[in-house]
Backbone as JSON, one array per atom type, in Angstrom:
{
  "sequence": "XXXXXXXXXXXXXXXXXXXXXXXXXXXXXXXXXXXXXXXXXXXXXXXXXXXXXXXXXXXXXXXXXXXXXXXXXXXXXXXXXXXXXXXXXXXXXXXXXXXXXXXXXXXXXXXXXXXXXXXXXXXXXXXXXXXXXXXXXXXXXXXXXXXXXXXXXXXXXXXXXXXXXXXXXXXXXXXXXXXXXXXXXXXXXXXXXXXXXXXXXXXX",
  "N": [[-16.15, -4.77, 21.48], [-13.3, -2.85, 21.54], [-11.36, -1.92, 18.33], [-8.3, -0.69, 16.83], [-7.65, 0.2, 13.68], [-5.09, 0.52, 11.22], [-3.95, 2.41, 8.26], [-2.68, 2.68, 5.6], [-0.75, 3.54, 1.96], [0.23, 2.74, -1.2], [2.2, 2.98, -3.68], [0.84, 5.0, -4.91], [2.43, 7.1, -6.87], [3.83, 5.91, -9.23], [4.47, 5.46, -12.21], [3.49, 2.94, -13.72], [1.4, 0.13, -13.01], [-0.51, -0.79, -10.3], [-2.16, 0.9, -7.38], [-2.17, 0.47, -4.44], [-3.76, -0.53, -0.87], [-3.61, -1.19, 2.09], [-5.11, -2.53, 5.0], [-4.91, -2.89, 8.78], [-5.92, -4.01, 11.44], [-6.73, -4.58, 15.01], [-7.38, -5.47, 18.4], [-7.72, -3.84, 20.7], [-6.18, -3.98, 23.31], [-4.64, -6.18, 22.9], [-2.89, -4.66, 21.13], [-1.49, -2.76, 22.22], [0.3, -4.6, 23.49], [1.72, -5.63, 21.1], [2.56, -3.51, 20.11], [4.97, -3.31, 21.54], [6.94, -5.55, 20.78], [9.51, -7.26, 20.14], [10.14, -8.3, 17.81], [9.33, -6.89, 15.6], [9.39, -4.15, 13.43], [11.1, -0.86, 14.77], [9.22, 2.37, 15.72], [10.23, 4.66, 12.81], [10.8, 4.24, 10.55], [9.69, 4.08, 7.36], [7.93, 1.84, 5.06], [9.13, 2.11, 2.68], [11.55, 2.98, 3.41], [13.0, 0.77, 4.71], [15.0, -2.16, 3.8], [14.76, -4.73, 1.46], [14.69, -7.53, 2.24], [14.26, -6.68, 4.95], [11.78, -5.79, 4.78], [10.44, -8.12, 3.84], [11.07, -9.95, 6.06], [9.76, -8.68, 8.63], [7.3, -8.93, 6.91], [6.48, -11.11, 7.14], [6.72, -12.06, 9.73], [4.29, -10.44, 10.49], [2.4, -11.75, 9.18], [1.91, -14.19, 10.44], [1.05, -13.31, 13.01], [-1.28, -12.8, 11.9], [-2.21, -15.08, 10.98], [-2.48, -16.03, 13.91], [-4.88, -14.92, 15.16], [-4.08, -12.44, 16.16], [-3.94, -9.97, 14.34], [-5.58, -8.23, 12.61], [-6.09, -8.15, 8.67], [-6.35, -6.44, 5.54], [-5.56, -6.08, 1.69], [-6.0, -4.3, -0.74], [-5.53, -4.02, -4.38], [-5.61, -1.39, -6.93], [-6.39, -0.98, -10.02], [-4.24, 0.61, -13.11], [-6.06, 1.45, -15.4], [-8.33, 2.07, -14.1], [-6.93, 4.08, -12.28], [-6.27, 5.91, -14.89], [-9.27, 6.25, -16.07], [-10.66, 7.37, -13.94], [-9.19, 8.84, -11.8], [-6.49, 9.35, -9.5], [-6.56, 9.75, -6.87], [-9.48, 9.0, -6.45], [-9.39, 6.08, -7.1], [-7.65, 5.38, -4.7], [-9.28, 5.6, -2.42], [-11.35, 3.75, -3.5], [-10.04, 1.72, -3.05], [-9.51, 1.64, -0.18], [-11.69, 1.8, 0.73], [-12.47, -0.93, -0.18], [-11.03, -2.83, 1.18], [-11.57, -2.02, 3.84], [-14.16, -3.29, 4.03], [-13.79, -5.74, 3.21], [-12.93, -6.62, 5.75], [-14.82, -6.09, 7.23], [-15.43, -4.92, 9.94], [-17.0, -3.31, 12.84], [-17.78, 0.52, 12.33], [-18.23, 1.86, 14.73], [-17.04, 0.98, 16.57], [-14.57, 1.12, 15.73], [-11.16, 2.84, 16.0], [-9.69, 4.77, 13.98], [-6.62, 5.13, 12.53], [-4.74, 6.88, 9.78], [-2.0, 7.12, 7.3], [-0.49, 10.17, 6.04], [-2.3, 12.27, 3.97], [-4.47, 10.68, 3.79], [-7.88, 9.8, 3.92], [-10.75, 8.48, 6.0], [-13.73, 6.47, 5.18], [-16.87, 8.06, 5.55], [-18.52, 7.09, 7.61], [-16.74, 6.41, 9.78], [-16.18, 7.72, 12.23], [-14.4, 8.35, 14.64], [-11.56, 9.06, 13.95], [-8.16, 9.65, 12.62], [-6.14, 11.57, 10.78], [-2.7, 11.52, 10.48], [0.41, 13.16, 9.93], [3.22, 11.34, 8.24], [2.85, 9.31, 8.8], [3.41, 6.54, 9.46], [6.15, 6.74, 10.3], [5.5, 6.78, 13.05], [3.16, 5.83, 14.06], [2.91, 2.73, 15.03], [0.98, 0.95, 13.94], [0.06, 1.23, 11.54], [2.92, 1.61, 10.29], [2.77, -1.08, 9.89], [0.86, -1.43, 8.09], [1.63, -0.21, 5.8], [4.25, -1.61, 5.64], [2.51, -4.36, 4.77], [1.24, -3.34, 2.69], [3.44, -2.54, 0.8], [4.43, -5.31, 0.32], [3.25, -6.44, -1.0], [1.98, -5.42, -3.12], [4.4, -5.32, -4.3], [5.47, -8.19, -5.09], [3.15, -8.15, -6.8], [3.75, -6.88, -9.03], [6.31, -7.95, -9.49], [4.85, -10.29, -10.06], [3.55, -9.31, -12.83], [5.75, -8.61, -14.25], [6.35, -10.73, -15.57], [4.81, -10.63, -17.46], [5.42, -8.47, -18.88], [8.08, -8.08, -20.05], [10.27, -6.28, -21.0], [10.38, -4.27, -19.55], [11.51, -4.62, -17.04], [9.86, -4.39, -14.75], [10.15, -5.44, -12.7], [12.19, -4.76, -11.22], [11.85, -2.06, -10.97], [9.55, -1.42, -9.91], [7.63, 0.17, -11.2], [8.2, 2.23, -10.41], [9.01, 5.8, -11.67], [12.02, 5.89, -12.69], [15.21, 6.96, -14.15], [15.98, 4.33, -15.79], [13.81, 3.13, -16.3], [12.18, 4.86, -17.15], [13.59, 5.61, -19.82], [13.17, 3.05, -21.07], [10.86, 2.92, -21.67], [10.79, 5.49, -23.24], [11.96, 3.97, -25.4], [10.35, 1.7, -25.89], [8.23, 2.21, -25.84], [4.62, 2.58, -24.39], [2.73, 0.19, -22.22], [-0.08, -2.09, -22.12], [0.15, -1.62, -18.93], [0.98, 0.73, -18.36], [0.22, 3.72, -16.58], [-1.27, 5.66, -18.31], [-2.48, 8.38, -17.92], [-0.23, 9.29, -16.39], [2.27, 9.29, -17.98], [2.16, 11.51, -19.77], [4.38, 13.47, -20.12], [6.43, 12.61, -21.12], [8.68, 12.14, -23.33], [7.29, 10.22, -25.59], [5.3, 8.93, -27.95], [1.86, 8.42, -26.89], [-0.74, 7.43, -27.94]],
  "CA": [[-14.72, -4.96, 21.26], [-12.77, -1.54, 20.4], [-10.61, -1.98, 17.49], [-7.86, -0.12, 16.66], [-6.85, 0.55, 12.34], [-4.36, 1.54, 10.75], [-4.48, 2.18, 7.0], [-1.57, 3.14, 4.29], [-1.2, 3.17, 0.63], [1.64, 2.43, -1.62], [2.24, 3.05, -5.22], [0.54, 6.6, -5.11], [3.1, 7.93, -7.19], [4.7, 4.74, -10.02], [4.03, 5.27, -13.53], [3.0, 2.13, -14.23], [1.22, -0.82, -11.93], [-1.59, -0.35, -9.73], [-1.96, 1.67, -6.0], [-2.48, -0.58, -3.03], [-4.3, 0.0, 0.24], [-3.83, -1.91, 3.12], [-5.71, -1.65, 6.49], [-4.31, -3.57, 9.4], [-6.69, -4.15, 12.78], [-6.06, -5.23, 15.88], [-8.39, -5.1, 19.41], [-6.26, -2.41, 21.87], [-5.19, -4.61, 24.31], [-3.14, -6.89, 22.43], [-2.03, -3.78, 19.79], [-0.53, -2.52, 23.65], [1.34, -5.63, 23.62], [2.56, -6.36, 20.01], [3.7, -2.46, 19.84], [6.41, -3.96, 21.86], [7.31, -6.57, 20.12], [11.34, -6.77, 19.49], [10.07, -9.24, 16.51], [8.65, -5.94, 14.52], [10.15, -3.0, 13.25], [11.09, 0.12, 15.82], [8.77, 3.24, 14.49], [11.07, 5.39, 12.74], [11.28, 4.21, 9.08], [8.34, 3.88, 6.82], [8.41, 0.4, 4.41], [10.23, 2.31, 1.53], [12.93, 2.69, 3.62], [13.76, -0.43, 4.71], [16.06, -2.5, 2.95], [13.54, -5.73, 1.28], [14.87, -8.42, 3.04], [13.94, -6.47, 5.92], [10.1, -5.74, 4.63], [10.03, -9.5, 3.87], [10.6, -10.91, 7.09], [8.42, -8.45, 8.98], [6.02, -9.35, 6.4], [6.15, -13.05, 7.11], [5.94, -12.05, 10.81], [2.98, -10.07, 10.62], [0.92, -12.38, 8.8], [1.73, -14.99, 11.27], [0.68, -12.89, 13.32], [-2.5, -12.81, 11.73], [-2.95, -16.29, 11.56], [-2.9, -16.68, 15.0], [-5.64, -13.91, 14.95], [-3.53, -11.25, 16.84], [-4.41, -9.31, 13.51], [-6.11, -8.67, 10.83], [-4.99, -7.33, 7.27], [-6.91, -6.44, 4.34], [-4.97, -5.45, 0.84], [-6.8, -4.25, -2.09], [-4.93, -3.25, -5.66], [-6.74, -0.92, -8.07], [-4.95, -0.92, -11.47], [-4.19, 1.52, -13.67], [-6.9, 1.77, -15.78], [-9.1, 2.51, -13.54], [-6.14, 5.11, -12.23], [-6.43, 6.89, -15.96], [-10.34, 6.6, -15.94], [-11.46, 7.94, -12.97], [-8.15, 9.52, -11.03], [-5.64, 8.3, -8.16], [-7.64, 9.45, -5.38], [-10.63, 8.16, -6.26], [-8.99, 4.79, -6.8], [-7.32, 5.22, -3.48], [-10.35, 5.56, -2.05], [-11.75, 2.59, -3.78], [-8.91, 0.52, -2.56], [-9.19, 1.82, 0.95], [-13.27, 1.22, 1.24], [-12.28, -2.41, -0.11], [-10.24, -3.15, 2.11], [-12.28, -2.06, 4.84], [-15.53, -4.62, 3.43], [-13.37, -7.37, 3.57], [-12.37, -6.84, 7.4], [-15.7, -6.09, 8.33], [-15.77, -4.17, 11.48], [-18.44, -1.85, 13.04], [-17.4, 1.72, 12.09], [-18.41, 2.65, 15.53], [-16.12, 0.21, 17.44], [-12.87, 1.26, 15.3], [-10.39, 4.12, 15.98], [-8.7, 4.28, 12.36], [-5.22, 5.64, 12.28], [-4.24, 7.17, 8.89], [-1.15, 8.45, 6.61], [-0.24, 11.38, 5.13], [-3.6, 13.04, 3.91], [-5.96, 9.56, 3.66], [-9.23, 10.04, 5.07], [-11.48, 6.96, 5.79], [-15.14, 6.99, 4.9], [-17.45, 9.16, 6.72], [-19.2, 6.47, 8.85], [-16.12, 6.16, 10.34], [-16.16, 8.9, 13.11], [-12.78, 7.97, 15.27], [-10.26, 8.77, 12.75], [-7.05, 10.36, 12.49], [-4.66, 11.24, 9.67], [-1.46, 11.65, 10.79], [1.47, 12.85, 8.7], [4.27, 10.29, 8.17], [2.02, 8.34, 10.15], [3.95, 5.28, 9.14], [6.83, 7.01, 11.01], [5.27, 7.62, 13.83], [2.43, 4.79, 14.54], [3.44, 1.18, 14.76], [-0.01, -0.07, 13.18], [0.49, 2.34, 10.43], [3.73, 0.81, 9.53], [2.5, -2.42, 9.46], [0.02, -1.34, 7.11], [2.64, 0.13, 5.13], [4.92, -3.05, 4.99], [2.05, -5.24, 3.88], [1.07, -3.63, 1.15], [4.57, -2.87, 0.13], [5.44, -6.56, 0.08], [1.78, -6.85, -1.92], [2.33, -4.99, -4.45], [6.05, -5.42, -5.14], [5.5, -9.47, -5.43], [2.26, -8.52, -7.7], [4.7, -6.31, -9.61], [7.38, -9.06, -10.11], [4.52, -11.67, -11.5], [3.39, -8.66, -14.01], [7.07, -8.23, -15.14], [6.43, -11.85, -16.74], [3.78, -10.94, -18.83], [6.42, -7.23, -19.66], [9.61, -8.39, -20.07], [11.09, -5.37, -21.25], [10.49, -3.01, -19.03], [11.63, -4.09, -15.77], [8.96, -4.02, -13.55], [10.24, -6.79, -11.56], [13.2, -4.15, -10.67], [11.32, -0.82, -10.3], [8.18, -1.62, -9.29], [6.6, 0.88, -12.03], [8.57, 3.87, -10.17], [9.53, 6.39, -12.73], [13.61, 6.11, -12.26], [15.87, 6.97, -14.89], [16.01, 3.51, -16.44], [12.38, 2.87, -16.35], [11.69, 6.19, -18.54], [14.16, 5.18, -20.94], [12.91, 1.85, -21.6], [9.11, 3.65, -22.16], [10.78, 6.14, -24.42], [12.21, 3.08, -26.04], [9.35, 0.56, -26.32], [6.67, 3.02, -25.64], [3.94, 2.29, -23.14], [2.16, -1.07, -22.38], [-1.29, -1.92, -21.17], [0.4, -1.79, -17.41], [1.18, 2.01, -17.59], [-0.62, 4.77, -16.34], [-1.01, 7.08, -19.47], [-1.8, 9.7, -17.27], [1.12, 9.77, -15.92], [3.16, 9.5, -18.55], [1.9, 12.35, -20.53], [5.12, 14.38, -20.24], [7.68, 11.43, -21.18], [8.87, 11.9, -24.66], [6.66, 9.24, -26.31], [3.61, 8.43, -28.46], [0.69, 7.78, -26.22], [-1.57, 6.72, -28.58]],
  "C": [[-14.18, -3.77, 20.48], [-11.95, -2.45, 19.54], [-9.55, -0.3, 17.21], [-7.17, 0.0, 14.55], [-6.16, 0.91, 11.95], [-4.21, 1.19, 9.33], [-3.26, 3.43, 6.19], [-1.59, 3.19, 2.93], [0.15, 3.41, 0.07], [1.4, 2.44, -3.13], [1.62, 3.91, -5.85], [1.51, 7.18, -7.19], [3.91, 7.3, -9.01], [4.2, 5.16, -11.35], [3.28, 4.31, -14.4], [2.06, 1.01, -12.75], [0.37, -0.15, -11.38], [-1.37, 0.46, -8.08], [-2.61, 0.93, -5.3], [-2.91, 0.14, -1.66], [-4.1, -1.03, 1.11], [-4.15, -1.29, 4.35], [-5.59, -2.92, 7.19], [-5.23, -3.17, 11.06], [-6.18, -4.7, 13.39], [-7.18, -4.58, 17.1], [-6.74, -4.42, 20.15], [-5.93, -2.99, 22.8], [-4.65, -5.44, 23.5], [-2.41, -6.25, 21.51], [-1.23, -3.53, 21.2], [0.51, -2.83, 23.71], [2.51, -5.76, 22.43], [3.11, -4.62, 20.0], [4.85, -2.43, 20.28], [7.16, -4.81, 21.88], [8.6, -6.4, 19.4], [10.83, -7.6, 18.23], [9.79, -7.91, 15.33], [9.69, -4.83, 14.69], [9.74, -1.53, 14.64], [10.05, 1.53, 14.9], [10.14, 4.26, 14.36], [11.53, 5.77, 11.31], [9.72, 3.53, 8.6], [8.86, 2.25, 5.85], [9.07, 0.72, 3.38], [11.58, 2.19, 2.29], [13.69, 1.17, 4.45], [14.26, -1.4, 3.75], [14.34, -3.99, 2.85], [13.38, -6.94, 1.91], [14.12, -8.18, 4.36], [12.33, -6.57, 5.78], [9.76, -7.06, 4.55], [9.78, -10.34, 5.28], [9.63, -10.19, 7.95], [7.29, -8.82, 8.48], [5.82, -10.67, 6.87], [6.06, -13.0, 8.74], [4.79, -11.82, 11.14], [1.87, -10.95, 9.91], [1.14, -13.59, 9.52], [1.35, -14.35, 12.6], [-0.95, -12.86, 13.57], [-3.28, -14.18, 11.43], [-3.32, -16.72, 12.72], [-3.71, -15.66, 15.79], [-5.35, -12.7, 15.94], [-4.06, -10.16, 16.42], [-5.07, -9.18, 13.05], [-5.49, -7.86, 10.12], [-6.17, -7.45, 6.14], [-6.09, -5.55, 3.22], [-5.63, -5.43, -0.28], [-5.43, -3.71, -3.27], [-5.92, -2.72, -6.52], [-6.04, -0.36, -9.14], [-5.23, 0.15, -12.49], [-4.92, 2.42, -14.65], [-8.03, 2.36, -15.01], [-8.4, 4.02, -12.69], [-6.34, 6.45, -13.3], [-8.19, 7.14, -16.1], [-10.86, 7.6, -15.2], [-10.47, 9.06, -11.6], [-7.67, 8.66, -9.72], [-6.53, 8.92, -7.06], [-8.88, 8.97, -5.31], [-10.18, 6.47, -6.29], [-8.38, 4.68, -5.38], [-8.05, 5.3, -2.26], [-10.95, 4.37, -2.14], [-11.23, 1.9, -3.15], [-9.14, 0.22, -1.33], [-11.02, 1.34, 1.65], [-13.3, -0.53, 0.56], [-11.93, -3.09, 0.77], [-11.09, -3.38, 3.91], [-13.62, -2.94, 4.9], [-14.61, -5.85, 4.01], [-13.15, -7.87, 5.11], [-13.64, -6.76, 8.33], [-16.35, -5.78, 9.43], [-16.24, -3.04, 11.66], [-17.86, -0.42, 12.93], [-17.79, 2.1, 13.53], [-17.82, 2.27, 16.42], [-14.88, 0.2, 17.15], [-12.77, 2.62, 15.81], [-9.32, 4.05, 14.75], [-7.62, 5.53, 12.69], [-4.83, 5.73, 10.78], [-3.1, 7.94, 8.13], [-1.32, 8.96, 6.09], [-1.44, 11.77, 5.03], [-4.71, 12.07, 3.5], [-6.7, 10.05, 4.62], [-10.03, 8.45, 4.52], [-12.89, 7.68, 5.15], [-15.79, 7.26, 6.46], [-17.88, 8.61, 7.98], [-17.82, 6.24, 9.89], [-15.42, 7.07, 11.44], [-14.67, 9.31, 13.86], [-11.89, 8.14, 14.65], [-9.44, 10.06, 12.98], [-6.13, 10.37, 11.82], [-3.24, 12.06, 10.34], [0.03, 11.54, 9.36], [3.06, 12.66, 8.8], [3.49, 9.77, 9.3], [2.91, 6.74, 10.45], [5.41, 5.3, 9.92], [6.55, 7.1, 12.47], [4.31, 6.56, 14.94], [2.75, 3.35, 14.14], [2.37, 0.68, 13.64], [0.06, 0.74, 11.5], [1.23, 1.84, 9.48], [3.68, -0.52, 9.08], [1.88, -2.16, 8.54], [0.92, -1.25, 5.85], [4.08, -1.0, 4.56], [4.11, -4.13, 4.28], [1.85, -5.12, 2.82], [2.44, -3.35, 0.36], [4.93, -4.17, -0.26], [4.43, -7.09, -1.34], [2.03, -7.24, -2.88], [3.62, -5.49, -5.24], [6.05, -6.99, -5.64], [3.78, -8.97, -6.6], [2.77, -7.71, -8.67], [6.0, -6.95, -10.53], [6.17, -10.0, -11.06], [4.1, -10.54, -12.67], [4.74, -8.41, -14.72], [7.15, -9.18, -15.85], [5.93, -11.48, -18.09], [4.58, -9.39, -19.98], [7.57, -7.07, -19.34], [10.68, -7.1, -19.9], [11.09, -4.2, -20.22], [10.66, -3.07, -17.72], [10.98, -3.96, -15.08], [9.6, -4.6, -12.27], [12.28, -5.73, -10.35], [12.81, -2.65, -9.99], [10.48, -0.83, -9.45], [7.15, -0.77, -9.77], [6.69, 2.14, -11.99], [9.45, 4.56, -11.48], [11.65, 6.82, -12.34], [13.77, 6.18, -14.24], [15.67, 5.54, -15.96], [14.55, 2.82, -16.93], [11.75, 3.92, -17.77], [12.23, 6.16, -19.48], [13.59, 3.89, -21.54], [11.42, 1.95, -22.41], [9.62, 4.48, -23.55], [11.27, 5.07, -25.96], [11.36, 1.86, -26.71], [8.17, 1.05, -26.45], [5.62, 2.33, -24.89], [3.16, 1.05, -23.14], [1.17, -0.73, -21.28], [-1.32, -1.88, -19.68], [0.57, -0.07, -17.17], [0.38, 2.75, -17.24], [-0.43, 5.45, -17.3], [-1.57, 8.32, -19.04], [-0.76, 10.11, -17.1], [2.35, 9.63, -16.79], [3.24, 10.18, -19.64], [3.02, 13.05, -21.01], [6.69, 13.37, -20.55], [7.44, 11.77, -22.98], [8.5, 10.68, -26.01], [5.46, 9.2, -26.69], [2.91, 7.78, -27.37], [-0.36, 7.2, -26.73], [-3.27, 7.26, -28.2]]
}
């Protein structure tokens, strides 16, 4: 049974909160089918740019989707500490060989589809990174909406436990109001203190 992958990552870039991987399978005759599926997004826009409402209900399509095993989906998070320990590509790495454990499938029976400059692991011969892949390949974007919806709902329940700072509005991206609230409260066990080396605040 070929398989076809496609594998994204989201939160690369946030100051705070962890970087997500999702990898999204599917056997090649019914990916054929669902790439023409008026129910799913046209390729053209990656999951940042769609408006959230919009990432939501694709999301709630695609995992019905995957209940009725059209799909599969695997989403790992690897949090920030382990971000400042060991670096974002090795966690994005981590994330992305999680992901792929949980789904299971013979490295020699996939063709993995990847964005921007991800590479899979080695056993995985068939592979192709493609850049704005998420623009470009349907399975891609799916990848790219799940873990957007992931993260951003595991983003909102961490804004309980850090009131002040908004998560539940940024999502940990360094905007204007986000960097003020850091220079203001100074950093909590959610940020990356890598990355916020150059922000006018005690790091501790």
């Amino acid at each position: 049974m070929k398989m076809i992958l496609g594998i994204d990552e989201v939160g690369k870039g946030p100051l705070g909160g962890p970087v997500s991987v999702c990898v999204v399978a599917c056997e090649y005759k019914i990916y054929r089918k669902l790439k023409n599926s008026k129910y799913l997004p046209v390729v053209g826009k990656d999951s940042k740019k769609l408006k959230p409402e919009e990432r939501n209900k694709f999301d709630k399509i695609l995992k019905s989707f995957s209940k009725e095993g059209k799909i599969f989906y695997a989403v790992t998070h690897i949090g920030n500490k382990t971000i400042d320990s060991q670096g974002i590509v090795f966690a994005i790495k981590k994330a992305m060989s999680s992901s792929l454990k949980k789904l299971g499938f013979d490295a020699k029976n996939c063709r993995v589809l990847l964005d921007g400059n991800l590479k899979a692991p080695d056993e995985f011969l068939d592979q192709q990174t493609i850049i704005k892949g998420d623009e470009k390949e349907k399975i891609i974007a799916w990848a790219s909406i799940l873990a957007k919806v992931s993260r951003d709902k595991l983003m909102c329940q961490l804004s309980k436990k850090f009131p002040v700072y908004g998560f539940d509005s940024h999502k940990g991206y360094g905007t204007k109001g986000h960097r003020s609230l850091i220079e203001l409260h100074g950093i909590s066990e959610l940020h990356r203190r890598t990355f916020c080396r150059n922000l006018k605040i005690s790091i501790g």
